[in-house]
VEXDREN-2710 file (C-alpha; in Angstrom, 1 decimal):
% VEXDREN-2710
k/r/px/py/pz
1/UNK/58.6/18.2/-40.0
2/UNK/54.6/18.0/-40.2
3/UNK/52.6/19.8/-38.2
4/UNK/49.0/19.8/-37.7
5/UNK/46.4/22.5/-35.9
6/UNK/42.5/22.2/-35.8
7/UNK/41.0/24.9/-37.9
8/UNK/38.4/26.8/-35.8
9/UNK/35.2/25.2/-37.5
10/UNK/37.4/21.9/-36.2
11/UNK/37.5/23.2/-32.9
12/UNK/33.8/24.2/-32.8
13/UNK/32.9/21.0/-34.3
14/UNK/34.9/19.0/-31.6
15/UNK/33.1/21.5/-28.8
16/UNK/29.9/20.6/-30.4
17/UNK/30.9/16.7/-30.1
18/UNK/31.8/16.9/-26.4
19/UNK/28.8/18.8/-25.3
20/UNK/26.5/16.5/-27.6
21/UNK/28.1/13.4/-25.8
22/UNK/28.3/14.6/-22.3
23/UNK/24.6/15.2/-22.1
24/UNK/22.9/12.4/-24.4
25/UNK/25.7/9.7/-24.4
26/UNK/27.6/9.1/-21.0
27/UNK/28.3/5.5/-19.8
28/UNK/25.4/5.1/-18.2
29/UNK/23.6/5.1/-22.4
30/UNK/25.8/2.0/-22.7
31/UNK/24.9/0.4/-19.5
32/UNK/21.2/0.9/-20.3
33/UNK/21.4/-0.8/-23.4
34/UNK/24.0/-3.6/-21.7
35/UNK/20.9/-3.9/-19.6
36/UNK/18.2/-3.9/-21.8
37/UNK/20.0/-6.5/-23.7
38/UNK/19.0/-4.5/-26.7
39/UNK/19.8/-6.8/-29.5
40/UNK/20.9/-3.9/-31.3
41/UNK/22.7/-2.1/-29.2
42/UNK/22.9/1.4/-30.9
43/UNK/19.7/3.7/-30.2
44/UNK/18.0/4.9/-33.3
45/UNK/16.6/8.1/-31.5
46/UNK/20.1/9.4/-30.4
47/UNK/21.0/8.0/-33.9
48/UNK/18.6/10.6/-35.7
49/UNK/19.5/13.8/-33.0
50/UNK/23.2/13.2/-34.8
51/UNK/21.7/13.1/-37.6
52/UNK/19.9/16.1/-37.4
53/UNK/23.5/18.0/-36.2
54/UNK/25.1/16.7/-39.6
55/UNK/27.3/13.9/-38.4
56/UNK/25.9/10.7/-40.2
57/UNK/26.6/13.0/-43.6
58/UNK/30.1/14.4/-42.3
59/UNK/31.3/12.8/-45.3
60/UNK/28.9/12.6/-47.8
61/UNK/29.2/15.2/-50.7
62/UNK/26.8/18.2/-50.5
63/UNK/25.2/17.0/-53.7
64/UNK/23.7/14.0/-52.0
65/UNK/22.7/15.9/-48.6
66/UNK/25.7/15.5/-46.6
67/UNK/28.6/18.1/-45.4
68/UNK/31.1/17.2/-48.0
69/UNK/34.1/16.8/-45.1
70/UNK/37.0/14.3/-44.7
71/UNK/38.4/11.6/-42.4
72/UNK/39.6/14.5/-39.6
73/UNK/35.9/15.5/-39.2
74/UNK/34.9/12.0/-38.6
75/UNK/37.9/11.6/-36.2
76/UNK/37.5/14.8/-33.9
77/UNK/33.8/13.4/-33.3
78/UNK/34.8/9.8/-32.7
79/UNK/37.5/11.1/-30.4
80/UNK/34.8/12.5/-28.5
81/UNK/32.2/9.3/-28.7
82/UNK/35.2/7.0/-27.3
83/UNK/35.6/9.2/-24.1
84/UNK/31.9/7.8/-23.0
85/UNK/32.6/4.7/-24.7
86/UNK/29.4/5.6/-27.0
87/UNK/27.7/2.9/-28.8
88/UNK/27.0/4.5/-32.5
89/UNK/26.8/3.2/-35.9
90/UNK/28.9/6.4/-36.9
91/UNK/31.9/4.2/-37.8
92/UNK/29.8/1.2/-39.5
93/UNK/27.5/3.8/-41.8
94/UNK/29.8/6.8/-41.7
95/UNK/33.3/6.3/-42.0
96/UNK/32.5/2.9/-43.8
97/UNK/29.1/3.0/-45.4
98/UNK/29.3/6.6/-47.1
99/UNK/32.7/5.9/-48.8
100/UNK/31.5/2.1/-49.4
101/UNK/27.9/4.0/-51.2
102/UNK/29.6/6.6/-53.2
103/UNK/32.0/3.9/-55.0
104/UNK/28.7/2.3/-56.8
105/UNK/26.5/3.5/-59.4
106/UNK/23.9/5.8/-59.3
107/UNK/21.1/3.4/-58.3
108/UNK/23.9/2.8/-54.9
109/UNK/24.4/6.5/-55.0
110/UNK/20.7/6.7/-54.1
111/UNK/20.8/5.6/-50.9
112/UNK/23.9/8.4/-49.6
113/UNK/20.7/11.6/-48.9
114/UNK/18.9/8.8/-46.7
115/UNK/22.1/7.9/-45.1
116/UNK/23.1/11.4/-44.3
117/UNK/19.8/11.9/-42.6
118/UNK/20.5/9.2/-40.5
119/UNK/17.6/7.1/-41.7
120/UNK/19.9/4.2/-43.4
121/UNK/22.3/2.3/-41.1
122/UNK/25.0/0.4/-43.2
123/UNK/27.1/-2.4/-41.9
124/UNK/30.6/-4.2/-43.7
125/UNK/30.4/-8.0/-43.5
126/UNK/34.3/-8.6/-44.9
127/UNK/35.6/-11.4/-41.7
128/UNK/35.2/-14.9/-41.7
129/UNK/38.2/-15.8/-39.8
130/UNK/39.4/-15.5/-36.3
131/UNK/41.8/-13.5/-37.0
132/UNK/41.9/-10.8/-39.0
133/UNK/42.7/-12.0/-42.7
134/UNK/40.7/-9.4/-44.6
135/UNK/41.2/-11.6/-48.8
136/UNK/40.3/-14.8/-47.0
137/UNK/36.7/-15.1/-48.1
138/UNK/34.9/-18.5/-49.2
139/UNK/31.7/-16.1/-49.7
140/UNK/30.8/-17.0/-53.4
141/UNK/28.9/-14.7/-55.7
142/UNK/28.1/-16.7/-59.0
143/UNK/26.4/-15.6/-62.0
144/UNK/22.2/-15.9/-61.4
145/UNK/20.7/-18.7/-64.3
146/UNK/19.3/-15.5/-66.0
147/UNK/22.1/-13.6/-66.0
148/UNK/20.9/-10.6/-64.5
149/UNK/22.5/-10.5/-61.3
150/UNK/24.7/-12.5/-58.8
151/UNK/23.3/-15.3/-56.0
152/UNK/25.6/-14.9/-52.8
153/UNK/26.1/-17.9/-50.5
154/UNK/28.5/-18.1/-47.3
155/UNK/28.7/-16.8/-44.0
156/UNK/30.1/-13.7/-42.1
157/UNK/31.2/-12.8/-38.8
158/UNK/31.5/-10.0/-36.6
159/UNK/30.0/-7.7/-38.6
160/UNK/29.9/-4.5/-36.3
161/UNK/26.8/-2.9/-36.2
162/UNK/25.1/-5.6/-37.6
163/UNK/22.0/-5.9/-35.5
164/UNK/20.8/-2.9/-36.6
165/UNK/22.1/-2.3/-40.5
166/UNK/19.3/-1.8/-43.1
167/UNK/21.8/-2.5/-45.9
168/UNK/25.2/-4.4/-46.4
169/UNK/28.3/-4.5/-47.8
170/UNK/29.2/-8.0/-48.3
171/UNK/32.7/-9.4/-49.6
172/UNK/32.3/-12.1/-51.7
173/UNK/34.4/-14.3/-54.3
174/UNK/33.8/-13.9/-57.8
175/UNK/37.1/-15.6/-59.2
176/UNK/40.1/-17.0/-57.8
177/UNK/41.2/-19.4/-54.5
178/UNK/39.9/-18.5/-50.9
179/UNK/42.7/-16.4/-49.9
180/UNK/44.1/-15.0/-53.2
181/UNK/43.4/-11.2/-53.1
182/UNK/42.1/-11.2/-56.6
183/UNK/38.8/-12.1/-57.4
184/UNK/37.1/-10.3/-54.9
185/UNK/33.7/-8.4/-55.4
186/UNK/31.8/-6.0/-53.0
187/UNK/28.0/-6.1/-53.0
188/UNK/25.1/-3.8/-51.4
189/UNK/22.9/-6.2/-49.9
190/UNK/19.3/-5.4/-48.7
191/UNK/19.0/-6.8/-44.8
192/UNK/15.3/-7.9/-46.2
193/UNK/16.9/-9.9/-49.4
194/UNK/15.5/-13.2/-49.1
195/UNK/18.3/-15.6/-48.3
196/UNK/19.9/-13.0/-45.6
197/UNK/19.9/-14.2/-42.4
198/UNK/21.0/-11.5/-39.6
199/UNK/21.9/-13.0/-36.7
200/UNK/22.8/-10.7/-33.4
201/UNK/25.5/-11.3/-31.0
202/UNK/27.5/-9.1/-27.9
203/UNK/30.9/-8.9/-27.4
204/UNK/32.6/-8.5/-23.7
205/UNK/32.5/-4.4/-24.0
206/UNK/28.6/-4.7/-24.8
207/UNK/28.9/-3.9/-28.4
208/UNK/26.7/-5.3/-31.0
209/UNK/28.0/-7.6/-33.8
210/UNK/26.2/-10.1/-36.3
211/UNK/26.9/-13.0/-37.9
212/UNK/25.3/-13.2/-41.3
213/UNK/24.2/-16.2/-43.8
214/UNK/24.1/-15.8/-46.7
215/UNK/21.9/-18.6/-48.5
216/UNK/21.0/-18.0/-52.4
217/UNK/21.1/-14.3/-51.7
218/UNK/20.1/-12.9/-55.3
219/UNK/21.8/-9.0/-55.7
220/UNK/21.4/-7.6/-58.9
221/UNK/24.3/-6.6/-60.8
222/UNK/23.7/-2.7/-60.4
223/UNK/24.6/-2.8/-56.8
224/UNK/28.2/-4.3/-57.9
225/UNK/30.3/-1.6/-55.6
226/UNK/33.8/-0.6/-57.1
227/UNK/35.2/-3.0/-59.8
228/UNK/34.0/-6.6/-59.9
229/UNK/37.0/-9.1/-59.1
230/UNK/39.1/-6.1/-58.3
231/UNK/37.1/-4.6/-54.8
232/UNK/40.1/-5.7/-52.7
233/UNK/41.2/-2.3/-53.8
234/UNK/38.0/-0.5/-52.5
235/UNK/38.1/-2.8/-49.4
236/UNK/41.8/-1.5/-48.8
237/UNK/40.4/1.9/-48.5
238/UNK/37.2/1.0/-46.5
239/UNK/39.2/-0.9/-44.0
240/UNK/42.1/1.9/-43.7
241/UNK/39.5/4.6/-43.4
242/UNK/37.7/2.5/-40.7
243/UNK/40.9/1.6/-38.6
244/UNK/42.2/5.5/-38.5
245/UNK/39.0/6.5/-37.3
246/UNK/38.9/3.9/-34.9
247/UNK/42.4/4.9/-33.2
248/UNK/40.7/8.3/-33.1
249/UNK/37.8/6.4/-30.7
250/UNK/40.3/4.3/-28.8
251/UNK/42.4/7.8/-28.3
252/UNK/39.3/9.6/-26.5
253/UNK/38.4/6.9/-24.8
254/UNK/42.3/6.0/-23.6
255/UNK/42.1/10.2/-22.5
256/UNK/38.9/9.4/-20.4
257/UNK/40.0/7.0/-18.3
258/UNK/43.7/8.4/-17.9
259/UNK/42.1/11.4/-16.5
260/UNK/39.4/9.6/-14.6
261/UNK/42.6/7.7/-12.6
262/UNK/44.4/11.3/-11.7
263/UNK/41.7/12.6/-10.0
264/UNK/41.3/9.4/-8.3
265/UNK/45.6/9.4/-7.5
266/UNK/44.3/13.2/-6.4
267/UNK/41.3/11.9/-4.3
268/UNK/42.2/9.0/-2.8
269/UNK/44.2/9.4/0.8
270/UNK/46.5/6.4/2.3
271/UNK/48.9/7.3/5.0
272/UNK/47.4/10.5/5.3
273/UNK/48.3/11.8/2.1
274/UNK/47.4/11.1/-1.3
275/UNK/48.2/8.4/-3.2
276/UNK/49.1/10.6/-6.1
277/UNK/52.0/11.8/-4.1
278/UNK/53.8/8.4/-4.0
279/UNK/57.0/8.7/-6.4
280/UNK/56.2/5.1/-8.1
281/UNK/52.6/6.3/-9.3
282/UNK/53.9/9.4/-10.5
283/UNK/56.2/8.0/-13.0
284/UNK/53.4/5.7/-14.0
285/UNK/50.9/8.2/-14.6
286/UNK/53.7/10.3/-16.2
287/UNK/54.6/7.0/-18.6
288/UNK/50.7/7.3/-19.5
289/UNK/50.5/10.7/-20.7
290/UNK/53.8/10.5/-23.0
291/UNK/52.2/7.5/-24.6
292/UNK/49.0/9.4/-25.2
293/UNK/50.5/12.3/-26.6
294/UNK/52.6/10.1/-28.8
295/UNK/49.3/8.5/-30.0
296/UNK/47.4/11.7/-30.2
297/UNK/50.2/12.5/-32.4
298/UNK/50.0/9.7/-35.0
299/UNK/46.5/9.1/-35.0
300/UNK/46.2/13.4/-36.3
301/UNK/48.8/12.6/-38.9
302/UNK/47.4/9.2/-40.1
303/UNK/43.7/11.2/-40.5
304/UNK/45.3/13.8/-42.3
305/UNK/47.3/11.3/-44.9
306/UNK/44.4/9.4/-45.4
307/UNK/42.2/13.0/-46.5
308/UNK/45.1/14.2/-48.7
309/UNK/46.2/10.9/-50.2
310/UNK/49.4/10.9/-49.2
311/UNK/52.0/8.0/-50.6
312/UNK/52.6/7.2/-46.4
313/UNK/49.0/6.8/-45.6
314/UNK/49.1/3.0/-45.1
315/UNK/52.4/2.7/-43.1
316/UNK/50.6/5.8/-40.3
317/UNK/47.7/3.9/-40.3
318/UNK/49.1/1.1/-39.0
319/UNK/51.5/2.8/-37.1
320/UNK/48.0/4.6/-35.6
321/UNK/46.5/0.8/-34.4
322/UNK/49.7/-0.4/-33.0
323/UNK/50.5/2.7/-30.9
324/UNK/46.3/2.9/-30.0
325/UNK/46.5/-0.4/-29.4
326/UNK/49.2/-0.5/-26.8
327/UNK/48.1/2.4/-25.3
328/UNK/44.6/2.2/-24.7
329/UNK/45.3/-1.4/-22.9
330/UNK/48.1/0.0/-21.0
331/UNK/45.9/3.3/-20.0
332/UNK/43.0/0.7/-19.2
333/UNK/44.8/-1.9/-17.3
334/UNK/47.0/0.6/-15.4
335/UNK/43.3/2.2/-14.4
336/UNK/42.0/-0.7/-12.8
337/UNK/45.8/-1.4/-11.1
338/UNK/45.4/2.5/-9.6
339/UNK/42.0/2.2/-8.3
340/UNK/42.3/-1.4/-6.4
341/UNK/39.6/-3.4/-5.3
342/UNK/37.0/-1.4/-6.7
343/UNK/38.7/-1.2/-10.0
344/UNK/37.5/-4.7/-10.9
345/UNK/33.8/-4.0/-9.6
346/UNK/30.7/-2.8/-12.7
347/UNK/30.4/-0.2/-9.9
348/UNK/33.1/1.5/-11.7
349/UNK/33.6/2.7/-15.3
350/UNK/37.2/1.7/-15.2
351/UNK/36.5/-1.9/-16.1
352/UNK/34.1/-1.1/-19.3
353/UNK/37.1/1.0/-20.9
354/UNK/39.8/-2.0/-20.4
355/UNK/37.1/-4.2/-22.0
356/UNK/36.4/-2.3/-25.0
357/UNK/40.1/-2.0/-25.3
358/UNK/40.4/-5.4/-25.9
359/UNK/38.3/-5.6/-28.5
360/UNK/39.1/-2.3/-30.1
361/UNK/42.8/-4.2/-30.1
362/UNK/41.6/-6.6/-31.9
363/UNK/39.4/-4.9/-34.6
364/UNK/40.6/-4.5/-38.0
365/UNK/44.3/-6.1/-37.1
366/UNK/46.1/-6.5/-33.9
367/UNK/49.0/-4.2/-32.5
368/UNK/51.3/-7.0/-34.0
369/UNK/49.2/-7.3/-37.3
370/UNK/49.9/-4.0/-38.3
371/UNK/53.6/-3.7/-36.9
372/UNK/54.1/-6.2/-39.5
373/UNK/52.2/-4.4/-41.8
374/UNK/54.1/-1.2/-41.0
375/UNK/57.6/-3.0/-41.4
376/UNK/56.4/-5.0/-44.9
377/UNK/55.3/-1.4/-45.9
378/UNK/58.6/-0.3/-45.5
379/UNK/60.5/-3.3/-46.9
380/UNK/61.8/-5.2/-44.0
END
C-alpha cells in the first residue's frame, strides 16, 4: 500500500502558495483581465513577483538558476492557483517549458536562468486537431537549401499561453505519414522568427490560447530539442508532466468551489432552516467530498510516479484526468444546482469554475481519452 505525506518544506511551500494567491490572485485578477480583454491574459507583473519567490524555476536545476525540485512542487502550487482559478503561464513555461529547455543543447540550455527568473514565457504548440490526437501533425520541418537548419511550415492550435510566449516549442514532421508517431521533431522557435505568425484567441473560462502559422519559419538545427524524428518520446513526457500537474489545478479549484457551496447549504435559510439540513443535499455534498478525496488521492500518487519514474506513471496519470475530470464538472455543476438562480448569474464565482472545468476536461485528453488510455495501458 503507498502512502504519501508532504514534507514540512512541502507544507511551507503550499502555505506560501495560498497566502501568495489569496492576496495577489483571487477571481476578481481573472475577471479584470476577462474585462480588459487583455489579449494575453496572464499579467507579467504578478508573473515576475512569482518569479522573484522561486516558482517559475521550481524545476529548473540549481546550475541554471532554478530550485532543482520535482513535479510534487509544481503540483502543491498549482493546487493552490486553481482554487482562484489563476490565470499563469506556470504550467505553459514551468511544468512544460523547463523540462521541454533542459532536453536541448547547450545553446537551448541557455535560455532555463532567464526562464527561472521569470523573464522568458514558453508555450507548446503540439494540437492541430479537435480532438486531442497528440502524433497527428501535418507541421513539416524540411531541410533549409543550405543545409544549416530546418524551414517549418503548418499551423497550430490552442496553444495555451500563447498570447504571451516569447519562445516555442513546436511539433513538427520530419519523416513519416501525418499520424504515424515516428518521424516527429520538436523545435524552439523564437515568437519574433520571421514566418511566425501568433495569433490570440479566448476560450469560455477566459483563458488565453493561440493559434500559430507557421510559414517558411527557418530554426536552426541547434535548437533541435530531444532526438530528431524520435521527439514523440520527449513529447510523451512533456504532455504527461503537463496533464498531472493540471489535475493538481483542477483538484484546488474542484476544493474551492465544493467549499464555497457548504457554506452557502450553511447560509442559505428556506423553511426556516437551512438548506444544508435537508437529507437529499447532504448526501450530495457527502457524494462530493468522497470524490474529491478519491482524486486528491490519485492526483498525489500520479505526481509522485512521474518524480520517481516509476514503471505505473502513465496508467495514474490518466487515471489522475479521468477522476479530475469527472469530478471537477460534477463539483462545478452540482455548485451552480445548490445555489439556484443566482448560480447561473457572473454575479457569482460559481459559474467561472464549471467553465474552466469544461475546458480543463478537455485539455490534454478527455475523461474517456484517458480511460482508454488507462485500460490499453493495462492490456484490455
Amino acid at each position: 500500500m503507498r502512502r504519501f505525506e508532504l514534507t514540512p518544506e512541502q507544507e511551507e511551500l503550499q502555505r506560501a502558495a495560498r497566502t501568495f494567491v489569496e492576496k495577489r490572485l483571487p477571481t476578481s485578477h481573472l475577471r479584470a483581465l476577462r474585462d480588459a480583454k487583455d489579449p494575453t491574459h496572464v499579467s507579467r507583473a504578478v508573473w515576475r513577483e512569482m518569479a522573484a519567490l522561486g516558482w517559475a524555476g521550481i524545476a529548473v536545476d540549481e546550475a541554471h538558476g532554478g530550485a532543482g525540485l520535482g513535479l510534487v512542487e509544481l503540483g502543491l502550487v498549482m493546487e493552490e492557483l486553481g482554487r482562484t482559478l489563476a490565470p499563469t503561464p506556470l504550467l505553459a513555461t514551468s511544468v512544460i517549458g523547463a523540462a521541454a529547455l533542459a532536453a536541448g543543447g547547450e545553446a537551448v540550455r541557455a535560455h532555463l536562468p532567464a526562464l527561472a527568473r521569470g523573464e522568458r514565457l514558453v508555450a507548446l504548440a503540439f494540437e492541430e486537431e479537435r480532438r486531442f490526437a497528440p502524433y497527428t501533425c501535418r507541421t513539416t520541418a524540411r531541410r533549409a537549401a543550405d543545409g544549416g537548419g530546418y524551414v517549418l511550415d503548418g499551423e497550430k492550435s490552442f496553444v495555451l499561453d500563447g498570447p504571451a510566449a516569447d519562445l516555442l516549442v513546436v511539433v513538427a514532421r520530419t519523416a513519416g505519414g501525418p499520424t504515424d508517431r515516428d518521424g516527429l521533431t520538436l523545435f524552439l522557435v523564437d515568437r519574433a522568427t520571421a514566418g511566425v505568425t501568433v495569433e490570440p484567441r479566448a476560450m469560455v473560462d477566459s483563458r488565453g490560447v493561440a493559434h500559430v502559422r507557421l510559414a517558411s519559419a527557418a530554426v536552426p538545427s541547434a535548437d533541435i530539442l530531444g532526438v530528431a524524428d524520435h521527439g514523440a518520446d520527449l513529447l510523451d513526457r512533456l504532455l504527461a508532466r503537463a496533464t498531472a500537474a493540471l489535475t493538481a489545478e483542477m483538484l484546488g479549484a474542484a476544493d474551492a468551489v465544493f467549499r464555497t457551496t457548504i457554506d452557502y447549504l450553511k447560509q442559505r435559510h428556506q423553511f426556516g432552516v437551512p438548506i444544508g439540513s435537508f437529507q437529499a443535499l447532504k448526501h450530495r455534498a457527502a457524494h462530493m467530498f468522497c470524490e474529491l478525496e478519491l482524486t486528491r488521492s490519485v492526483v498525489r500518487a500520479a505526481l509522485v510516479a512521474l518524480d520517481r519514474a516509476t514503471p505505473d506513471a502513465a496508467s495514474l496519470v490518466s487515471a489522475a484526468k479521468a477522476r479530475a475530470s469527472d469530478t471537477f464538472t460534477l463539483v462545478a455543476a452540482e455548485a451552480i444546482q445548490m445555489h439556484g438562480g443566482i448560480g447561473v448569474t457572473d454575479d457569482l464565482d460559481v459559474g467561472l469554475y464549471y467553465k474552466r472545468a469544461k475546458v480543463a476536461e478537455l485539455t490534454f485528453g478527455s475523461a474517456a481519452y484517458h480511460r482508454d488510455s488507462f485500460a490499453r495501458l493495462h492490456g484490455y
